[in-house]
DOMAR-315453 format. One record per residue (C-alpha): x, y, z; residue number from 1; residue in one letter. Coordinates in steps of 0.1 Angstrom, whole numbers, plus 5000, padded with zeros to 4 digits. Layout:
{rogu {X,Y,Z},NUM,'A'}
...
***
This chain:
{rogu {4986,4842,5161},1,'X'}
{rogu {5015,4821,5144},2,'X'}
{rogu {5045,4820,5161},3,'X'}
{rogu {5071,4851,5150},4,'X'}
{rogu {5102,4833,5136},5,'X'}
{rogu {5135,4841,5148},6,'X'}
{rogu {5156,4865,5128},7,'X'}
{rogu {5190,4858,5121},8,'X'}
{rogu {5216,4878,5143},9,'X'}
{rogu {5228,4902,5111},10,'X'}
{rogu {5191,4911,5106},11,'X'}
{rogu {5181,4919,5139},12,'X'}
{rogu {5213,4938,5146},13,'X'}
{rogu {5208,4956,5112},14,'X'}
{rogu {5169,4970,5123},15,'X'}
{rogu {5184,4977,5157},16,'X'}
{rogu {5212,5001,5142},17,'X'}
{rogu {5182,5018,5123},18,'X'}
{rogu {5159,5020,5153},19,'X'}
{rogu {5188,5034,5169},20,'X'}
{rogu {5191,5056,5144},21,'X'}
{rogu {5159,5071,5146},22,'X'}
{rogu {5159,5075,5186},23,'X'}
{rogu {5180,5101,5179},24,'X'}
{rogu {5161,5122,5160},25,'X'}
{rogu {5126,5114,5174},26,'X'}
{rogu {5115,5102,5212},27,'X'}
{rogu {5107,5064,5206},28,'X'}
{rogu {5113,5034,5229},29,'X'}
{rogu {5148,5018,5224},30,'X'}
{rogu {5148,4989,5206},31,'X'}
{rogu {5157,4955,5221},32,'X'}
{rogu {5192,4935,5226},33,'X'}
{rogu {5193,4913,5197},34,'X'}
{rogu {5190,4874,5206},35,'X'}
{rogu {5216,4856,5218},36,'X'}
{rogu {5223,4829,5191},37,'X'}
{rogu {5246,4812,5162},38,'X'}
{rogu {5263,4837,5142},39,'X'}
{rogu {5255,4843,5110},40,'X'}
{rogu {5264,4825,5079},41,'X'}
{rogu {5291,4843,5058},42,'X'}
{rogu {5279,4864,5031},43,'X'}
{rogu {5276,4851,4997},44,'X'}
{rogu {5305,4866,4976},45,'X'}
{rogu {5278,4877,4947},46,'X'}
{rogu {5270,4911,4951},47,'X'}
{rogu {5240,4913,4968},48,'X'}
{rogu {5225,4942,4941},49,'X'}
{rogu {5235,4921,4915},50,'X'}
{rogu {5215,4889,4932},51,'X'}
{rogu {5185,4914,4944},52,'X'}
{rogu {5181,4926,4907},53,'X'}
{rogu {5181,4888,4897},54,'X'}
{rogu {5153,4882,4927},55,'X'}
{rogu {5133,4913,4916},56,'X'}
{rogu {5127,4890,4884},57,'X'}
{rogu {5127,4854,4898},58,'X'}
{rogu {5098,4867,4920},59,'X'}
{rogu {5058,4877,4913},60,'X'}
{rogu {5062,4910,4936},61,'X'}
{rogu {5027,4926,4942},62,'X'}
{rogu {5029,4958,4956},63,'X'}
{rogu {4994,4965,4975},64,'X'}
{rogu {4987,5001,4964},65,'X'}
{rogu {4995,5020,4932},66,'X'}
{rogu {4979,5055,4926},67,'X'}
{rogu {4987,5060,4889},68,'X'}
{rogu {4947,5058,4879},69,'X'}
{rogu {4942,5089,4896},70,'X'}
{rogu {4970,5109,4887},71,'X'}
{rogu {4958,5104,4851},72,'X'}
{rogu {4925,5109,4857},73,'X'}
{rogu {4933,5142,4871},74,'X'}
{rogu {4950,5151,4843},75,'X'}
{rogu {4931,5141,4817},76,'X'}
{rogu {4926,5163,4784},77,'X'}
{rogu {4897,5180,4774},78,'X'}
{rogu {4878,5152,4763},79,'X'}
{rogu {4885,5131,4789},80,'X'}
{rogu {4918,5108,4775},81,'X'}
{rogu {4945,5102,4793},82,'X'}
{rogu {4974,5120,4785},83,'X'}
{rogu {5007,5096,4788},84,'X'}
{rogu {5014,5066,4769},85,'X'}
{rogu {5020,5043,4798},86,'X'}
{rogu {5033,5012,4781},87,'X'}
{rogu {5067,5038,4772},88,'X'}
{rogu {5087,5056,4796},89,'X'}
{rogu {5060,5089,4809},90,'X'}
{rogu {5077,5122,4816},91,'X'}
{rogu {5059,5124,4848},92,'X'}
{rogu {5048,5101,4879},93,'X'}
{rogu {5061,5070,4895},94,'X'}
{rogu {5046,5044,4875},95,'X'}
{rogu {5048,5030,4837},96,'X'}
{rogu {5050,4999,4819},97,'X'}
{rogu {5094,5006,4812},98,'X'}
{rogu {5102,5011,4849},99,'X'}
{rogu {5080,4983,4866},100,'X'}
{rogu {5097,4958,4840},101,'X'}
{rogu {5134,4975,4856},102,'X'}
{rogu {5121,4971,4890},103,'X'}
{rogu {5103,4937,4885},104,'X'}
{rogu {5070,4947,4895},105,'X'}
{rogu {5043,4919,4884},106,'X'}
{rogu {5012,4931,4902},107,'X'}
{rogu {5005,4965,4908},108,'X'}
{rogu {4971,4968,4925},109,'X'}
{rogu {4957,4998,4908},110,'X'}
{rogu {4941,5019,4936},111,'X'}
{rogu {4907,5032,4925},112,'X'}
{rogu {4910,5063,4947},113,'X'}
{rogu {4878,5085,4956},114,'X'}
{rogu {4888,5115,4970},115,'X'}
{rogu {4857,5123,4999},116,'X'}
{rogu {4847,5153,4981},117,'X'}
{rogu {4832,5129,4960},118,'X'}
{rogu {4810,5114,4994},119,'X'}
{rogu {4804,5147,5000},120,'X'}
{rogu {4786,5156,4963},121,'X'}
{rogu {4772,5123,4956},122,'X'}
{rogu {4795,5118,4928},123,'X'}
{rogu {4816,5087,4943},124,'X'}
{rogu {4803,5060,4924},125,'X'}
{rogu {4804,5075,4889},126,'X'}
{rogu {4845,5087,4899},127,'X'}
{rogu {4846,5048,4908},128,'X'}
{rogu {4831,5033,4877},129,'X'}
{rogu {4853,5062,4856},130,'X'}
{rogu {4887,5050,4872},131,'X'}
{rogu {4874,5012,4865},132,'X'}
{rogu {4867,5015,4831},133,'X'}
{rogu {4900,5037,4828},134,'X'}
{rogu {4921,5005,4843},135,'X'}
{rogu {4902,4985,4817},136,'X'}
{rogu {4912,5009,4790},137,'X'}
{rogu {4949,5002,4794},138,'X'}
{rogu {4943,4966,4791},139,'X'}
{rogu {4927,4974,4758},140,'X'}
{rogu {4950,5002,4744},141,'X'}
{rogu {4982,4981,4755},142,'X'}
{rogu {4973,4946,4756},143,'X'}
{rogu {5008,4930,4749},144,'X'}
{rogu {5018,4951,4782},145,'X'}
{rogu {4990,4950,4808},146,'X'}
{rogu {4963,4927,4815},147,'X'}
{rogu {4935,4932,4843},148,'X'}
{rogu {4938,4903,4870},149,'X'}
{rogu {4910,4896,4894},150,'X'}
{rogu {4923,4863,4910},151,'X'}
{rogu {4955,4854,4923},152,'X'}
{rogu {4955,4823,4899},153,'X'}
{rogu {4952,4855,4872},154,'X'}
{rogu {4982,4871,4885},155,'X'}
{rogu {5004,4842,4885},156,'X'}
{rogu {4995,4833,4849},157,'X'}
{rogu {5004,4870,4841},158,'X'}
{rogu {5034,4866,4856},159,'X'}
{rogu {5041,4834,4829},160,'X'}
{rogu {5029,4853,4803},161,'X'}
{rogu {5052,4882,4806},162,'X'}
{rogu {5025,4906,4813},163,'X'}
{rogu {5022,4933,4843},164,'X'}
{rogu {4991,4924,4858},165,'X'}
{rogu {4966,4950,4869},166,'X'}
{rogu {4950,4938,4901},167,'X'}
{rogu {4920,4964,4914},168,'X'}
{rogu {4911,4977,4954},169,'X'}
{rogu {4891,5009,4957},170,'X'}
{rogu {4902,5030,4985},171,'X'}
{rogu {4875,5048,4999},172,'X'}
{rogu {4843,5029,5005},173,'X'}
{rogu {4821,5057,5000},174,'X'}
{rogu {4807,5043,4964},175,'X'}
{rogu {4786,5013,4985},176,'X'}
{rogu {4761,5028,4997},177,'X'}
{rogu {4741,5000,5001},178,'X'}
{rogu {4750,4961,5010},179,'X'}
{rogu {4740,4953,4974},180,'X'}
{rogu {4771,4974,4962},181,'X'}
{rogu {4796,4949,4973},182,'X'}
{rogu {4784,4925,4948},183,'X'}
{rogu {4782,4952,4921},184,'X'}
{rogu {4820,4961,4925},185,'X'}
{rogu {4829,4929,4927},186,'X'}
{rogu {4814,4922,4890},187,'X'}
{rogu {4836,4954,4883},188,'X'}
{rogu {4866,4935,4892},189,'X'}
{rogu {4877,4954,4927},190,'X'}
{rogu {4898,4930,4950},191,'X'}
{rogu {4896,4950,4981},192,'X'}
{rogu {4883,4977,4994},193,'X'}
{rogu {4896,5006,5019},194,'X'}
{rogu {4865,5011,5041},195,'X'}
{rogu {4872,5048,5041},196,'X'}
{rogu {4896,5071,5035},197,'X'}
{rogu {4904,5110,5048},198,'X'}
{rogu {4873,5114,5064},199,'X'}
{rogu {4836,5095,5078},200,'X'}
{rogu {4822,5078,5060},201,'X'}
{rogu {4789,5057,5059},202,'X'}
{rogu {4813,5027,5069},203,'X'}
{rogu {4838,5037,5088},204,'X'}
{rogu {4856,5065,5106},205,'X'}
{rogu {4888,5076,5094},206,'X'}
{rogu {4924,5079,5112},207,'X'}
{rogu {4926,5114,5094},208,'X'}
{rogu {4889,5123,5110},209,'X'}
{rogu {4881,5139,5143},210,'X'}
{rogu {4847,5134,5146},211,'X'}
{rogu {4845,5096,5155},212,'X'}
{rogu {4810,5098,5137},213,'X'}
{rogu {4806,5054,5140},214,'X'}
{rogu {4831,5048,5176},215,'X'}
{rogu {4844,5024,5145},216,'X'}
{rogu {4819,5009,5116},217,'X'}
{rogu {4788,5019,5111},218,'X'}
{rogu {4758,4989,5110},219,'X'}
{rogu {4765,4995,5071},220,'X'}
{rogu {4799,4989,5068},221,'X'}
{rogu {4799,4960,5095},222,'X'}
{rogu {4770,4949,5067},223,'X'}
{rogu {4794,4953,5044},224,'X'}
{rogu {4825,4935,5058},225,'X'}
{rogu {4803,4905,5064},226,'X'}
{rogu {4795,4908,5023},227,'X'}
{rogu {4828,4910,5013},228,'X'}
{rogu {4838,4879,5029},229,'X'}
{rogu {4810,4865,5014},230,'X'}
{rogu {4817,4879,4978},231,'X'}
{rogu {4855,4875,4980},232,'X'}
{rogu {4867,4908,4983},233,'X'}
{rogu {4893,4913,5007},234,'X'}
{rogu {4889,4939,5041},235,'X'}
{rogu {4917,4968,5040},236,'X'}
{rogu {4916,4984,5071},237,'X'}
{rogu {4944,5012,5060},238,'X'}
{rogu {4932,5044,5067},239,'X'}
{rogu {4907,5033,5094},240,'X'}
{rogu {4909,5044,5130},241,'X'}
{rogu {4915,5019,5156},242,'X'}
{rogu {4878,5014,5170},243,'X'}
{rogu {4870,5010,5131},244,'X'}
{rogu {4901,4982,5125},245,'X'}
{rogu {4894,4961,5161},246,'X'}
{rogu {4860,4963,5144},247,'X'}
{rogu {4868,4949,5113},248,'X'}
{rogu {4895,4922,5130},249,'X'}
{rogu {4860,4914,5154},250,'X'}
{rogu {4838,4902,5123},251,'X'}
{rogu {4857,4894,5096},252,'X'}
{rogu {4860,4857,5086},253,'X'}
{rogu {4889,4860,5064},254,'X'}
{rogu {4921,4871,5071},255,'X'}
{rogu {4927,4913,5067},256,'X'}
{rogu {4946,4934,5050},257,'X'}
{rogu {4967,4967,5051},258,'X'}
{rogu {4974,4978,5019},259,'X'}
{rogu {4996,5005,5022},260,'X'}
{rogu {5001,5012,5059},261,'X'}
{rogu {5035,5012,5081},262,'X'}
{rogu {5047,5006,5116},263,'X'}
{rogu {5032,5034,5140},264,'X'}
{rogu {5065,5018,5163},265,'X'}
{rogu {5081,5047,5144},266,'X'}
{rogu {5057,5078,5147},267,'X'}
{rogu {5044,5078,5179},268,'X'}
{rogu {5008,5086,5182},269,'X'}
{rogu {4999,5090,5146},270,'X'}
{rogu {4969,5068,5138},271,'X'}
{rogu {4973,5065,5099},272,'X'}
{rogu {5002,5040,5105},273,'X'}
{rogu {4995,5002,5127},274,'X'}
{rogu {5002,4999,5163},275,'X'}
{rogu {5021,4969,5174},276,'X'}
{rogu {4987,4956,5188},277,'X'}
{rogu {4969,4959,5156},278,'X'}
{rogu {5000,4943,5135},279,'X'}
{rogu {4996,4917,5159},280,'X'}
{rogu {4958,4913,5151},281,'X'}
{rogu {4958,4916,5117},282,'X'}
{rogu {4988,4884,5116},283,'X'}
{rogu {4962,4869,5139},284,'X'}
{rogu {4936,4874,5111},285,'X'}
{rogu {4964,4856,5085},286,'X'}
{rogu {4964,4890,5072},287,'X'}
{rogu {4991,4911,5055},288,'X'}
{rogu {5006,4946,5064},289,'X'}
{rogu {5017,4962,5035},290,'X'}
{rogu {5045,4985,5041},291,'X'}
{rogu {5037,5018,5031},292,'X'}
{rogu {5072,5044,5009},293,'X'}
{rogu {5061,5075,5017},294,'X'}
{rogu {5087,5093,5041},295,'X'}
{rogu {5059,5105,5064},296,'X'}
{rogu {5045,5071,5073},297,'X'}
{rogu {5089,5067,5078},298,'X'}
{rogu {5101,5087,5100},299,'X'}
{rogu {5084,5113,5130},300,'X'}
{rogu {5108,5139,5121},301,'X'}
{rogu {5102,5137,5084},302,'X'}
{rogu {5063,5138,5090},303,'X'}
{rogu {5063,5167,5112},304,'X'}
{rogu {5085,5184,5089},305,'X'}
{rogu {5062,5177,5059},306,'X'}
{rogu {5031,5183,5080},307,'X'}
{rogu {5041,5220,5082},308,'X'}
{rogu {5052,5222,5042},309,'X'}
{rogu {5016,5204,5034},310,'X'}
{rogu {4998,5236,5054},311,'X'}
{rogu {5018,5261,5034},312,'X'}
{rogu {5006,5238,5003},313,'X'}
{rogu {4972,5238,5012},314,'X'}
{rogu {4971,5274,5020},315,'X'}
{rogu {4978,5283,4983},316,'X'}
{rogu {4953,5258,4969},317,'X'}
{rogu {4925,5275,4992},318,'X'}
{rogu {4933,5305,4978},319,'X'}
{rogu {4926,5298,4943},320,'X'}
{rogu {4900,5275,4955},321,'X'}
{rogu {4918,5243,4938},322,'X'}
{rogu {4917,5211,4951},323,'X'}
{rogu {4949,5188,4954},324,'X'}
{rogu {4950,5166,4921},325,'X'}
{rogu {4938,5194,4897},326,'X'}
{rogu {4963,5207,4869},327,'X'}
{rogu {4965,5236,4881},328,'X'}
{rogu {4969,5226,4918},329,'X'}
{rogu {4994,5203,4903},330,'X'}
{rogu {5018,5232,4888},331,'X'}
{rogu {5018,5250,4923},332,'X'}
{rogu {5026,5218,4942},333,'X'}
{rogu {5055,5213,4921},334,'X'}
{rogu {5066,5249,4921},335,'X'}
{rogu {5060,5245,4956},336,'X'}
{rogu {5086,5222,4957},337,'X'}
{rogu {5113,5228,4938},338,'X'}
{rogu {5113,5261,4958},339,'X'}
{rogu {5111,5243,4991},340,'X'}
{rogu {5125,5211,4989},341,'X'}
{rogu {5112,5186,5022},342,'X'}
{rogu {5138,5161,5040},343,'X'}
{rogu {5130,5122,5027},344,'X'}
{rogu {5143,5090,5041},345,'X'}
{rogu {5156,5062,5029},346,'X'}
{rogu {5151,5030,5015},347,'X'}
{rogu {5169,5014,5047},348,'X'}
{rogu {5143,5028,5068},349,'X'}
{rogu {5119,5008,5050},350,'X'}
{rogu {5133,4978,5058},351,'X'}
{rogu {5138,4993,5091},352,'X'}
{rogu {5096,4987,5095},353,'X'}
{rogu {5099,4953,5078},354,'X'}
{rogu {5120,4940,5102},355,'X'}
{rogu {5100,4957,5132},356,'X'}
{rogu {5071,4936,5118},357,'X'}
{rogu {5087,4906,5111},358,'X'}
{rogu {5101,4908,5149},359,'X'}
{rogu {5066,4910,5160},360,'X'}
{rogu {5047,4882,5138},361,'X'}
{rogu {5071,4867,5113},362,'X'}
{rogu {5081,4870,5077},363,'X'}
{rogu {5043,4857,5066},364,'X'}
{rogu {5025,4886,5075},365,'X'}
{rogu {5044,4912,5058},366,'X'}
{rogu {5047,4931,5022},367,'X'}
{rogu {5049,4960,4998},368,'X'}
{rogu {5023,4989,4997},369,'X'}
{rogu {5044,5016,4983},370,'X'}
{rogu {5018,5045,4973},371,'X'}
{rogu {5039,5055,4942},372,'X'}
{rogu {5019,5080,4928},373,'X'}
{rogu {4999,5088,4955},374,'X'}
{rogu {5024,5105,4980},375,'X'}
{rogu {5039,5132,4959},376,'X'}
{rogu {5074,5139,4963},377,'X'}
{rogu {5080,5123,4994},378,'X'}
{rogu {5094,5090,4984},379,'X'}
{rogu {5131,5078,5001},380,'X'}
{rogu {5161,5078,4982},381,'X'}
{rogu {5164,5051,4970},382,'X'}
{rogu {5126,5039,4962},383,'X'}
{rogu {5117,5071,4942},384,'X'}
{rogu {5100,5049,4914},385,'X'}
{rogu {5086,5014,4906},386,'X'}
{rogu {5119,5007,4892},387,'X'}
{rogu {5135,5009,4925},388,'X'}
{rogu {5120,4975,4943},389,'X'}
{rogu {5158,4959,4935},390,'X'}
{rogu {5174,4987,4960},391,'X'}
{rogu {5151,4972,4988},392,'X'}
{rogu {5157,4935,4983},393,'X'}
{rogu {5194,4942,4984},394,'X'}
{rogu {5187,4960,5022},395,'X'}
{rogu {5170,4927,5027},396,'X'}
{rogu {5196,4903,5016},397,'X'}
{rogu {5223,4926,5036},398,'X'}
{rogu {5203,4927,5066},399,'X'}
{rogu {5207,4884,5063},400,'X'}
{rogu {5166,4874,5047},401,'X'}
{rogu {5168,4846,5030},402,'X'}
{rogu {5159,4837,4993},403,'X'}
{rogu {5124,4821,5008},404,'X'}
{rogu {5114,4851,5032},405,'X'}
{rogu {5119,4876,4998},406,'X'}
{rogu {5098,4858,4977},407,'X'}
{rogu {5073,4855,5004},408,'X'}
{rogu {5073,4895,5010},409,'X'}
{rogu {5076,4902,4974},410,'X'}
{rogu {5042,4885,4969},411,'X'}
{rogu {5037,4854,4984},412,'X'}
{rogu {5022,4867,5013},413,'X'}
{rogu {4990,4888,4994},414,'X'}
{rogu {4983,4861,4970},415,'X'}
{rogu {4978,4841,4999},416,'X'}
{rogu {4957,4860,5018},417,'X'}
{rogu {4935,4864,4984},418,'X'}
{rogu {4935,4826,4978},419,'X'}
{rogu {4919,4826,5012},420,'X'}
{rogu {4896,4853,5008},421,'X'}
{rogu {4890,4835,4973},422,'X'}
{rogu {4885,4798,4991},423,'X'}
{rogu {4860,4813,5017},424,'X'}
{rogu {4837,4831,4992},425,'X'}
{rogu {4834,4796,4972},426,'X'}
{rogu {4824,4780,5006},427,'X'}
{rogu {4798,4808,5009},428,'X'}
{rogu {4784,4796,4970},429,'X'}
{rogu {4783,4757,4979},430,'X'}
{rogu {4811,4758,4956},431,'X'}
***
């Protein structure tokens, strides 16, 4: 494991007034003294929101899990377009073209989402393929604005060319269904993959899953980590249970990612986000944890409270037999609501599990997963949309980061675990 860097005092005391903060409202371990040291250097005089807003466009910031592809897919017309112009400002969702540009998002990784009722029907590879060749499409309707990147040399010349690049990771492995199918969705242009995703799969069990089918991967999927080291697809152990991830951390030769997952350090015993143990493996690895917006994966007390508002929710869908993501299951949810509006928290509390990371393995090891799109209405205030990024590197620069340890978070981090993952798969070609 590389050695955790030492914060600066104004950090550490910063995440320790937020832990604090959240003691009171949930039962967590207190956090520690901060470290006797220097003190730290005076503030620059600039604003820091007027210097994070400057950083949010100095920097290449890939954010590790953007659900817009399904949202429209979900709500396409009749004969299967897309309904929202997203190079212009859309009327609905977290993510278009106008906002990133605000926020300074370079590299959205466009999640190619299969729900598991699709591994359930036998559908999940044609839903894959669709969302694919939808991703594709906005490259080709809006090709001044977007651009499809499937290297990290790709995203950086993107980034020069003034475009938003489009990186790809399908989330939910259930479309391999065979070892072959790593190199197929490869050629499609996915960068990594989420072994599973609500429930057990063929690959994996899921955090969100009961059963423990595998005790971890199945033969396939451990089959299929060992190919997507060998292709060059990185491993995203987000949504995996822990057998599944120490699994995954066991056999794979390239460093690992979690795309959009946060610090469990904050809601005690819930699987979906990383224990300190696995934060600690996957910076062993040379991975990445990719800090997830949504207020549940924040706060205990939020997620509990949302847990009982998501039964109610699901109750009404069940009763019309609809199925979260359809129009019509759409218009309830949002009814739902407006009528019953759930607590949130904040974009402080994001940083909050930043710094509890970077505490645990350093500032390299750490980055943005934000879920825009894919965890309804419970962003924080202050990160409600892709244009918000610039409200986060502010917390940062308050909280004492330096220039260097943004940039790296921002993106730096990712693009070099995907270099890596890159490097290794050229080794495996005699390349």
């Amino acid at each position: 494991m590389l050695a955790p860097r030492s914060l600066p005092l104004v950090r550490t005391w910063a995440g320790a007034l937020g832990l604090a903060m959240l003691a009171g409202c949930a039962a967590t371990p207190a956090p520690p003294a901060p470290p006797a040291g220097p003190e730290a250097p005076a503030e620059p005089t600039e604003d820091p929101a007027v210097r994070a807003r400057e950083l949010a466009h100095r920097f290449i910031i890939v954010d590790g899990h953007v659900d817009v592809p399904y949202r429209l897919y979900a709500t396409r017309d009749v004969r299967g377009a897309i309904t929202e112009d997203l190079s212009k400002r859309t009327p609905t969702g977290d993510f278009d073209a106008v906002r990133a540009r605000e926020g300074g998002l370079d590299a959205p990784f466009m999640s190619i989402y299969v729900p598991a009722k699709h591994q359930e029907d036998g559908t999940a590879k044609q839903v894959a393929k669709e969302l694919v060749e939808m991703v594709r499409g906005f490259e080709a309707r809006w090709p001044d604005t977007f651009v499809v990147a499937t290297s990290a040399d790709a995203i950086e010349a993107a980034f020069r060319a003034g475009k938003i690049a489009l990186p790809m990771g399908l989330e939910n492995g259930a479309p391999i269904e065979r070892v072959e199918d790593v190199a197929t969705i490869h050629a499609w242009g996915i960068r990594y993959v989420t072994l599973t995703h609500s429930k057990d799969n063929a690959l994996s069990d899921s955090s969100f899953d009961d059963r423990h089918t595998h005790g971890g991967l199945s033969e396939l999927g451990k089959a299929v980590v060992r190919e997507m080291n060998r292709v060059g697809i990185m491993v995203d152990v987000s949504h995996l249970s822990d057998e599944a991830i120490r699994d995954v951390l066991a056999i794979s030769e390239t460093p690992v990612i979690a795309s959009h997952s946060s610090a469990r350090r904050f809601t005690p015993g819930w699987e979906r986000n990383l224990s300190d143990e696995l934060i600690r493996a996957v910076a062993d690895s040379g991975g990445v944890v990719m800090v997830n917006f949504g207020s549940s994966f924040l706060d205990d007390e939020v997620r509990k409270a949302r847990d009982v508002r998501w039964k109610e929710i699901q109750a009404l869908l069940d009763e019309k037999g609809l199925a979260f993501g359809e129009p019509e299951a759409k218009r309830i949810v949002d009814a739902y609501d407006r009528e019953h509006p759930g607590p949130r928290s904040t974009v402080e509390r994001v940083a909050d599990h930043i710094d509890h990371i970077v505490s645990l393995v350093g500032v390299d090891h750490v980055g943005f997963g934000s879920d825009f799109d894919g965890v309804g209405d419970s962003l924080p205030e202050g990160l409600r949309d892709v244009s918000a990024y610039p409200n986060l590197l502010r917390v940062l620069l308050e909280r004492g980061y330096t220039e260097s340890e943004i940039e790296a978070i921002c993106g730096k981090n990712l693009l070099r675990v995907l270099r890596a993952v890159e490097a290794h798969a050229r080794t495996q070609r005699g390349t």
